[in-house]
C-alpha positions as CSV (number, residue, x, y, z in Angstrom):
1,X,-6.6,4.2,-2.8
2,X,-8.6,3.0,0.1
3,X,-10.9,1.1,-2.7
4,X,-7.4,-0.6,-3.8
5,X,-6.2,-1.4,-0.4
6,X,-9.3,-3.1,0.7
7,X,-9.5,-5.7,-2.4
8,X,-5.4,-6.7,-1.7
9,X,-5.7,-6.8,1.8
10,X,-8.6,-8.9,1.4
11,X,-7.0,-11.2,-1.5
12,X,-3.8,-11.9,1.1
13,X,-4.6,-15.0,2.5
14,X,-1.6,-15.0,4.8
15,X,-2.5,-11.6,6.4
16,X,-3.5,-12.9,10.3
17,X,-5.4,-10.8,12.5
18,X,-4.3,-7.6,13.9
19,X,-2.1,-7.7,16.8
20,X,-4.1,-6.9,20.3
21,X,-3.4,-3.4,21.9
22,X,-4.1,-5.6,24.9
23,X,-5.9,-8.3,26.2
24,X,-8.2,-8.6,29.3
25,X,-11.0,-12.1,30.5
26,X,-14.7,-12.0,30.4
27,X,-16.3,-14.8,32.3
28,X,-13.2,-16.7,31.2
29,X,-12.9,-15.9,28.0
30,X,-10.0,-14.2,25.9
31,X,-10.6,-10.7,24.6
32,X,-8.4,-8.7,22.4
33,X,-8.5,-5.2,22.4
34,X,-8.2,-3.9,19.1
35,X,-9.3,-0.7,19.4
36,X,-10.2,1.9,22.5
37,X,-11.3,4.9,21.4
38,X,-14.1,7.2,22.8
39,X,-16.2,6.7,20.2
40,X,-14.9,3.7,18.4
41,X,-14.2,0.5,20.1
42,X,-13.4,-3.3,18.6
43,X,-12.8,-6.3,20.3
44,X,-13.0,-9.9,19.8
45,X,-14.0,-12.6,22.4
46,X,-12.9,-16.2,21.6
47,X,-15.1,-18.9,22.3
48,X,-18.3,-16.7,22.6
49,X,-20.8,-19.2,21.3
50,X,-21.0,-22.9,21.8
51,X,-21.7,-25.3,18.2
52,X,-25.3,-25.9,20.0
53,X,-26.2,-22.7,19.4
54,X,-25.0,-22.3,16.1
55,X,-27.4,-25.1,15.5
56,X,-30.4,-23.8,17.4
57,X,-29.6,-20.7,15.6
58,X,-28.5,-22.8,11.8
59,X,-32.1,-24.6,12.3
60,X,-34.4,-21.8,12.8
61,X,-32.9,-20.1,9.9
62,X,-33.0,-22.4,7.3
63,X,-36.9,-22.6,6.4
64,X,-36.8,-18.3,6.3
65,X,-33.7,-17.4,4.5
66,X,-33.4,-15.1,1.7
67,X,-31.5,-12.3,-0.3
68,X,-29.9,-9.6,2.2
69,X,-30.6,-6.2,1.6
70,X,-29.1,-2.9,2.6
71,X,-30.2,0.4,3.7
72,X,-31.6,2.6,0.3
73,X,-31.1,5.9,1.6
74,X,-34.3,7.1,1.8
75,X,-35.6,5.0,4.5
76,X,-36.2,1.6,3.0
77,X,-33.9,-1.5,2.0
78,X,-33.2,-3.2,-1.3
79,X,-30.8,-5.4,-2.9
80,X,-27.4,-4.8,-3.7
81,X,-24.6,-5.7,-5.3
82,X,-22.1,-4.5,-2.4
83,X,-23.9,-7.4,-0.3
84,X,-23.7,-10.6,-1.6
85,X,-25.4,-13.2,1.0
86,X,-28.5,-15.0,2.5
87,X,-29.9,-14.0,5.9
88,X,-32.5,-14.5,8.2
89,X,-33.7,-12.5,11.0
90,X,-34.2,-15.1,14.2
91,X,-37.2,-14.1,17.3
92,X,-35.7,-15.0,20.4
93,X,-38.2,-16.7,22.9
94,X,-37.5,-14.7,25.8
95,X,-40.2,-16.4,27.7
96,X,-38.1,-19.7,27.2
97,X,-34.9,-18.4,28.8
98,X,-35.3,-19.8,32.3
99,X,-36.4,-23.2,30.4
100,X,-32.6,-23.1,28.8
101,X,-33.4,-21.8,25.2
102,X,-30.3,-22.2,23.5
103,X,-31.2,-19.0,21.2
104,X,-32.1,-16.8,24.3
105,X,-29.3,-18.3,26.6
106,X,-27.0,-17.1,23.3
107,X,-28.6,-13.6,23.0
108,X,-28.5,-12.9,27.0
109,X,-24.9,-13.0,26.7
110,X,-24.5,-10.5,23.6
111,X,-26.5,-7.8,25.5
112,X,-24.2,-8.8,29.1
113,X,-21.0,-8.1,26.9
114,X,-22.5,-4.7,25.5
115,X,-23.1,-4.0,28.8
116,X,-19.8,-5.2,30.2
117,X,-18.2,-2.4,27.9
118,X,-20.5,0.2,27.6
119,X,-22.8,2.2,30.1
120,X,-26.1,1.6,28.6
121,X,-28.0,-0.8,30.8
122,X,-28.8,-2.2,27.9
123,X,-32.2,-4.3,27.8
124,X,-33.6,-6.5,24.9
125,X,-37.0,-5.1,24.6
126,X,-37.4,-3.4,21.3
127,X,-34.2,-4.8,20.2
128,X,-33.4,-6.3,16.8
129,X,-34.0,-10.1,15.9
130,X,-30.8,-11.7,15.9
131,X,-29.4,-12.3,12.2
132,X,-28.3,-15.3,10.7
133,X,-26.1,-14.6,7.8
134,X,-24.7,-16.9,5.2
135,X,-22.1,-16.5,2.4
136,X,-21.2,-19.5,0.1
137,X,-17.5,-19.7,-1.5
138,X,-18.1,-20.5,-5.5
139,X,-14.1,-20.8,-6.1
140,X,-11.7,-18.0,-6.9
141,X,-12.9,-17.4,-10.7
142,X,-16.4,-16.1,-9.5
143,X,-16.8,-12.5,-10.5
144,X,-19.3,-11.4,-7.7
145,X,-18.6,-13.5,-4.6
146,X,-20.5,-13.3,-1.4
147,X,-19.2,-10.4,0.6
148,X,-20.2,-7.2,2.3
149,X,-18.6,-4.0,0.7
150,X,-17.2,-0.9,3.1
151,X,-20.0,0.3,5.1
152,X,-21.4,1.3,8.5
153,X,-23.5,-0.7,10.7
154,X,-25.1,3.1,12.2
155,X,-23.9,6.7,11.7
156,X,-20.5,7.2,11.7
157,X,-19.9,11.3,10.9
158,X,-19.2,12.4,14.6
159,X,-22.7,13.8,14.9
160,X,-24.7,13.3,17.6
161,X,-26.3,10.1,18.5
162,X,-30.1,9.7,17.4
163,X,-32.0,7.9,20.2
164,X,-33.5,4.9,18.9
165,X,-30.6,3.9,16.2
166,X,-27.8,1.4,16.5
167,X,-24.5,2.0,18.4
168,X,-23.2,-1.3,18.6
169,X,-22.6,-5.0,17.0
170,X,-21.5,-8.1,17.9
171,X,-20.7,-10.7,15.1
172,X,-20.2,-14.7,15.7
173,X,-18.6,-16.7,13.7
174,X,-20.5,-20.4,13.4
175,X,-18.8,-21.8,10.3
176,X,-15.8,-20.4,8.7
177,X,-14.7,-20.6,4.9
178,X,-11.5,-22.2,3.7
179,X,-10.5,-18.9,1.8
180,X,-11.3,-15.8,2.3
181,X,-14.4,-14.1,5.4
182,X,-12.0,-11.8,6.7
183,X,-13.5,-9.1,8.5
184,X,-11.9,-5.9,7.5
185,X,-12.0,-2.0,9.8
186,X,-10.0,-0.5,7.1
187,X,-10.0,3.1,8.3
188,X,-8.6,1.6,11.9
189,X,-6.2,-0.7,10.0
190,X,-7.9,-3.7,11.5
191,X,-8.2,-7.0,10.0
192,X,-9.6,-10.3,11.7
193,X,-9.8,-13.5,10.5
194,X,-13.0,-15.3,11.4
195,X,-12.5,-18.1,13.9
196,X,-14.7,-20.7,14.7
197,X,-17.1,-19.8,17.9
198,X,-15.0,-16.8,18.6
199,X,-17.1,-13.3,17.7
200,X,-16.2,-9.1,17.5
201,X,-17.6,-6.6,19.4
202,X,-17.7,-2.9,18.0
203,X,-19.2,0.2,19.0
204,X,-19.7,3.3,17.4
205,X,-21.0,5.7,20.4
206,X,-19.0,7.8,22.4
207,X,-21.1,7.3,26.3
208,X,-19.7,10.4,27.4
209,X,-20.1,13.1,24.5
210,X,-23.0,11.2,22.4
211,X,-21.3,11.7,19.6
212,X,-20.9,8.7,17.1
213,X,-18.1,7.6,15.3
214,X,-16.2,8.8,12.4
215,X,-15.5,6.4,10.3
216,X,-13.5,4.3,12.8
217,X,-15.6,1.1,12.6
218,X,-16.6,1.1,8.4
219,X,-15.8,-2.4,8.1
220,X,-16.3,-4.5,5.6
221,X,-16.8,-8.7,4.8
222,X,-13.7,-10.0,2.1
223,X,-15.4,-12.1,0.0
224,X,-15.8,-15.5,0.8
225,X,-14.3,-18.0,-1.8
226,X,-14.2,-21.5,-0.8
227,X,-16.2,-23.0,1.6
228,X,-19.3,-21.3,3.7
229,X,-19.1,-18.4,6.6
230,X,-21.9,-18.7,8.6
231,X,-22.2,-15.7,11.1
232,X,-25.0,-14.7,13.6
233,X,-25.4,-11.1,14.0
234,X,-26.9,-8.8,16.5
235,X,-27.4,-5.1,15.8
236,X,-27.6,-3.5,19.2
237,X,-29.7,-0.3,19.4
238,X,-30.3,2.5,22.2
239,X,-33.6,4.4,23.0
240,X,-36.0,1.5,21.9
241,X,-38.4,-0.2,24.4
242,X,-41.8,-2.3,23.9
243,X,-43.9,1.1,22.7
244,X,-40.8,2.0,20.5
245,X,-39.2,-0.8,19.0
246,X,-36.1,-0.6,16.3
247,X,-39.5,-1.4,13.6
248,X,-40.9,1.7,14.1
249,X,-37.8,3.4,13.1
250,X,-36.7,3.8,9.4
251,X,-33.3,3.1,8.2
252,X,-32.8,6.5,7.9
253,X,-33.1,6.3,12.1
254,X,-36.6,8.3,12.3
255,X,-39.5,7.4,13.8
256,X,-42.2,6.5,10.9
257,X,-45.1,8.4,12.5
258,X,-42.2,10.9,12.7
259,X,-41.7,10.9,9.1
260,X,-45.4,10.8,8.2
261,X,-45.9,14.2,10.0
262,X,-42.9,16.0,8.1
């Protein structure tokens, strides 16, 4: 049922997105509060990104893209047919933010916003490289379109966090598609249609108890039929640092020297 749900809500182009609990500013900016639970929040911030870093980020992309991959299950990655697109993970310069780096001026403000909602003192050392994600439209008769099937960007069972692991996202929207990019939380009843510069927050981590989402923020990209969505991504993780950096953790969310020793 939930299977059949997510392909027609995703093939009805005239679904908008979902109606705001509420609305609040940050730094001037519009943001609609989708979603406020403890462990389970989703918001989306018009105007986030400027088109000059969607360049910066379009530009140091393009000579390094290739096939994304997910999570295997047993700690790697590989290809999949539930994730149809081209990506590219992105260094920020950090030692070129006071110089203006459009890149690092773009990724300050993700880790600000985390921050803004969540208790963390959140820091980008050990953090992931941004992502620049790309899905191309092939017209409506194309039997495996770019999209991202149902899935979790961390845990999301209502255990308890595992330090080093993600807990948060923030996806901005660059270019969006003529048909079809939706971004669909279909176990919250969520849909949002991409809009140019405008990005969504969600966090999977309740600050008080630890414990992580349950299923609250499974979310999923519609398939992208005409035209190109072009997204930047950042995966935002807690309990990494310079000694233990989100590399040295498998996607299984255990320390490789951890794993070695088991």
């Amino acid at each position: 049922m939930a299977s059949q749900l997510e392909n027609y809500t995703c093939a009805d182009e005239t679904l908008n997105t979902t109606e705001a609990k509420r609305t609040e500013t940050w730094r001037g900016r519009k943001v609609s509060v989708m979603i406020d639970r403890p462990a389970s929040k989703i918001h989306t911030v018009e105007n986030f990104l400027t088109e000059d870093e969607c360049k910066a980020v379009e530009e140091a992309a393009r000579p390094i893209l290739h096939d994304a991959t997910v999570a295997d299950g047993s700690g790697g990655s590989h290809k999949s047919d539930s994730r149809k697109a081209k990506q590219a993970g992105i260094k920020v310069h950090w030692d070129k933010e006071a110089d203006g780096d459009l890149i690092a001026r773009l990724s300050r403000r993700v880790y600000d916003y985390v921050n803004h909602v969540l208790p963390f003192d959140i820091m980008e050392d050990g953090q992931e490289d941004l992502m620049s994600i790309q899905y191309f439209g092939r017209g409506p008769e194309d039997e495996k379109p770019d999209r991202y099937m149902p899935h979790c960007d961390g845990d999301c069972n209502g255990m308890l966090f595992k330090p080093g692991n993600r807990m948060a996202t923030i996806v901005m929207y660059c270019e969006i598609p003529k048909l079809g990019g939706a971004t669909r939380f279909r176990n919250s009843n969520v849909h949002i249609k991409p809009k140019q510069y405008a990005a969504t927050f969600f966090s999977y981590i309740d600050s008080e108890t630890m414990k992580m989402d349950d299923g609250f923020t499974e979310h999923s990209g519609c398939p992208v039929v005409e035209g190109e969505k072009k997204i930047v991504t950042q995966w935002v993780r807690l309990g990494v640092d310079k000694e233990n950096p989100w590399n040295s953790f498998n996607t299984l969310g255990i320390k490789y020297t951890d794993a070695e020793n088991q």
